[in-house]
Structures are given as structure tokens and as C-alpha cells.
C-alpha positions as CSV (number, residue, x, y, z in Angstrom):
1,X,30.7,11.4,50.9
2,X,29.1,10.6,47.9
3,X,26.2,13.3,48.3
4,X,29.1,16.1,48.7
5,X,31.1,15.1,45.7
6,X,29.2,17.0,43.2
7,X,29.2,20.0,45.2
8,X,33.0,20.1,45.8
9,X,33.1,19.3,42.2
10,X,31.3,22.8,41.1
11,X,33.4,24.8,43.5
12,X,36.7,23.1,41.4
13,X,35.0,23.8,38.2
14,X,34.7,27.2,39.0
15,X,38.0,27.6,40.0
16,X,37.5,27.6,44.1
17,X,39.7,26.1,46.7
18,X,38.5,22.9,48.4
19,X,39.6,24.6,52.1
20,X,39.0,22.1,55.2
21,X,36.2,24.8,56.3
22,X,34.2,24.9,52.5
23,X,34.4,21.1,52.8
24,X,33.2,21.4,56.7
25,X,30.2,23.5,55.5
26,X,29.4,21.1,52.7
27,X,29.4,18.2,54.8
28,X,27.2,20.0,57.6
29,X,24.7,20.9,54.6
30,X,24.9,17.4,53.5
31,X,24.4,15.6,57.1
32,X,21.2,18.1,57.9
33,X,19.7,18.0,54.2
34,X,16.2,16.6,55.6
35,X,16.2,19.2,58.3
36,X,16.9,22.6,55.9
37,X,19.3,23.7,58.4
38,X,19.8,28.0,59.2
39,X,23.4,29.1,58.7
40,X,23.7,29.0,62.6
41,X,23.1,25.3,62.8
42,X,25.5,24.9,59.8
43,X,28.0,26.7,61.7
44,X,27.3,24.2,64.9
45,X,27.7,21.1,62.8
46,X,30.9,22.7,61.0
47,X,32.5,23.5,63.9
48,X,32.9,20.3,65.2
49,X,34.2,19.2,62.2
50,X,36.3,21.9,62.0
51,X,36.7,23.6,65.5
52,X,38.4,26.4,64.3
53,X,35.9,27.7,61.7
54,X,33.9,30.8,62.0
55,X,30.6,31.9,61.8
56,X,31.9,34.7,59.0
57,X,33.4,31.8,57.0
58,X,30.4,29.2,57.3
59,X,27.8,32.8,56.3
60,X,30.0,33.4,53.3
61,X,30.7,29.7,52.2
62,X,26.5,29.3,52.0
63,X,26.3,32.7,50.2
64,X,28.9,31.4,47.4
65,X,26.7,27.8,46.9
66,X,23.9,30.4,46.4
67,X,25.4,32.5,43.6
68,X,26.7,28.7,42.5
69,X,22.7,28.0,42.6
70,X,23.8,24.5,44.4
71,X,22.1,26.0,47.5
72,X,19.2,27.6,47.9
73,X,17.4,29.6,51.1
74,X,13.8,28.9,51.9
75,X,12.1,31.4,53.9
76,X,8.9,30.3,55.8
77,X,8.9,32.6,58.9
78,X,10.3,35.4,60.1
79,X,12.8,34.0,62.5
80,X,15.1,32.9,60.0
81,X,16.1,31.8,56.7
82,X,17.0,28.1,55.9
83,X,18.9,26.1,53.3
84,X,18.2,23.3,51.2
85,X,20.2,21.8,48.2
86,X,18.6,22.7,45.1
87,X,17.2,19.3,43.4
88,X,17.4,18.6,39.2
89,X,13.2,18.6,39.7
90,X,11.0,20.8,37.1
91,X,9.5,22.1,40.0
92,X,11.0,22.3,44.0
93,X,9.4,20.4,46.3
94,X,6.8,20.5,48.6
95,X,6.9,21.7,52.4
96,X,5.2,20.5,55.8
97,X,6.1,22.3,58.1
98,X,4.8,21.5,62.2
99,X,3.6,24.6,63.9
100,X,4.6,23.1,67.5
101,X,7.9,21.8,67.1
102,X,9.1,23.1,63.8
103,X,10.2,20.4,61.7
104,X,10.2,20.2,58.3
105,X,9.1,17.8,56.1
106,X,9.1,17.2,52.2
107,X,6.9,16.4,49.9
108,X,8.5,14.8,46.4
109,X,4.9,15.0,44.4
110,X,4.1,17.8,42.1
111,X,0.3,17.9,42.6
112,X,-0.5,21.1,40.8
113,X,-0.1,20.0,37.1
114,X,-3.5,20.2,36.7
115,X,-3.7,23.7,38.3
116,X,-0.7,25.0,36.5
117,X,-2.1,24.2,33.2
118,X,-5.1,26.1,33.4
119,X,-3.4,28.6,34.8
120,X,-1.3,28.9,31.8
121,X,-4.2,28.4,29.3
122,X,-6.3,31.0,31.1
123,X,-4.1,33.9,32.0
124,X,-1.6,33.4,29.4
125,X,1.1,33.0,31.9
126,X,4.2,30.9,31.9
127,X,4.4,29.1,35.2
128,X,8.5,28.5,36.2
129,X,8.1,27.2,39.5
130,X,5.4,27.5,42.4
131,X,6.1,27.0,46.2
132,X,3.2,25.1,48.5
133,X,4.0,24.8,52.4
134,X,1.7,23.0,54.5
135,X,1.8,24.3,58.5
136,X,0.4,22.1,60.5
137,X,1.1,19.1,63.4
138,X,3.7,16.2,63.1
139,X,2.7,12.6,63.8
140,X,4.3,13.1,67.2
141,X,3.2,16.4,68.7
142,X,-0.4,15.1,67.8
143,X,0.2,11.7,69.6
144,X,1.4,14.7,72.6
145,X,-1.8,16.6,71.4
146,X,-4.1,13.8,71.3
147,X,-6.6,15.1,74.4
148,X,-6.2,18.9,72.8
149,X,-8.7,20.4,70.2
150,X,-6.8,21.7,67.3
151,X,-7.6,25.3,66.4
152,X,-7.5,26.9,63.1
């Protein structure tokens, strides 16, 4: 519950209602945050905390924790867009992402001080954020690989 509080707490600030569905949708975020769940799979986990709740309602409760900027989507293919809480960082994290099975994976260290700075110094250009997402295999499909080449 703990991980949810401040998130119910900005929709109060702002003078939202704390409806059984917002709070089902906030959980659902919460519960999947590792995974960067798609609105449909926030709608699956809401729903059975909250049988009753729509996919209309779970679409427009993520929309409003973007414009709240406590949500944010994360696009890496084409089939659909994902959301993941957005972190007090400087910078968001990193991505791995496994091309076989599709999971998703973080990684916490900003590796690209160095890089930023001379980009900065040489093109005179503020960096505000950067995004770096790593596809590639998961520890376990390439212990299901292991007797496969890997192709580039």
C-alpha cells in the first residue's frame, strides 16, 4: 500500500475522487511496476480487483496520471504503448528489453555522464533527459537458446 500512497495522495491534492476503480488502477500499476504493464494488462489486473471496472475507465484513469506526470508511457515497439511510474531520477532509467519473450528489464545506472557532457560542451546543447534500450536475450531464453547461434 505504501508504494500507492503518494499517488492517491496527488489525485487528492488536485482535487480528484479516490473512486474504488482509480484506486483499482493504481494498485494494478503498482503490483506490475517491474513489468511496464499496457493499459490492457492494467485493465486485467483491475478487474479483478474490481470486477465491474471498464476498459474506458482503466484508459482514462492512466491518461489523467499522465497529465498528473505520475505516469508515464514508454514506447519501444509498435504493438503497444506501456507504462511505468515516473522516478524523482535526473535522468529515467535504462531499458533491456528480450527480443524472444519480451520482458523488460531496468537498468538504475546513468552511464552516459561522460557522453552527455561533451555533448553539451561540443554542440552547445542542453541535454534534459536521454532514453537507451538494450534488445536483446534474457538469462532464460538463452539457457532455451543455448544450442542456437544468435544472429544480429
Amino acid at each position: 500500500m505504501a508504494r500507492q500512497d503518494p499517488l492517491l495522495n496527488v489525485l487528492k491534492e488536485k482535487g480528484y475522487k479516490l473512486t474504488r476503480q482509480r484506486k483499482a488502477v493504481i494498485k494494478a500499476i503498482v503490483s506490475g511496476e517491474k513489468e511496464h504493464l499496457s493499459v490492457e494488462e492494467i485493465h486485467k489486473i483491475a478487474k479483478k480487483l474490481e470486477p465491474r471496472i471498464g476498459f474506458a475507465t482503466v484508459y482514462r484513469t492512466v491518461t489523467l496520471l499522465q497529465d498528473l506526470n505520475v505516469l508515464q508511457r514508454v514506447d519501444w515497439d509498435s504493438e503497444r504503448s506501456r507504462y511505468e511510474l515516473v522516478s524523482d531520477q535526473a535522468h529515467y532509467h535504462h531499458h533491456l528489453i528480450c527480443v524472444k519473450c519480451g520482458k523488460v528489464e531496468e537498468v538504475n545506472e546513468d552511464l552516459l555522464d561522460e557522453l552527455e557532457s561533451k555533448i553539451e560542451s561540443r554542440n552547445k546543447f542542453k541535454v534534459i533527459n536521454h532514453v537507451l534500450i538494450f534488445y536483446g536475450l534474457c538469462e532464460e531464453c538463452r539457457k532455451s537458446q543455448q544450442d542456437q547461434p544468435l544472429t544480429h
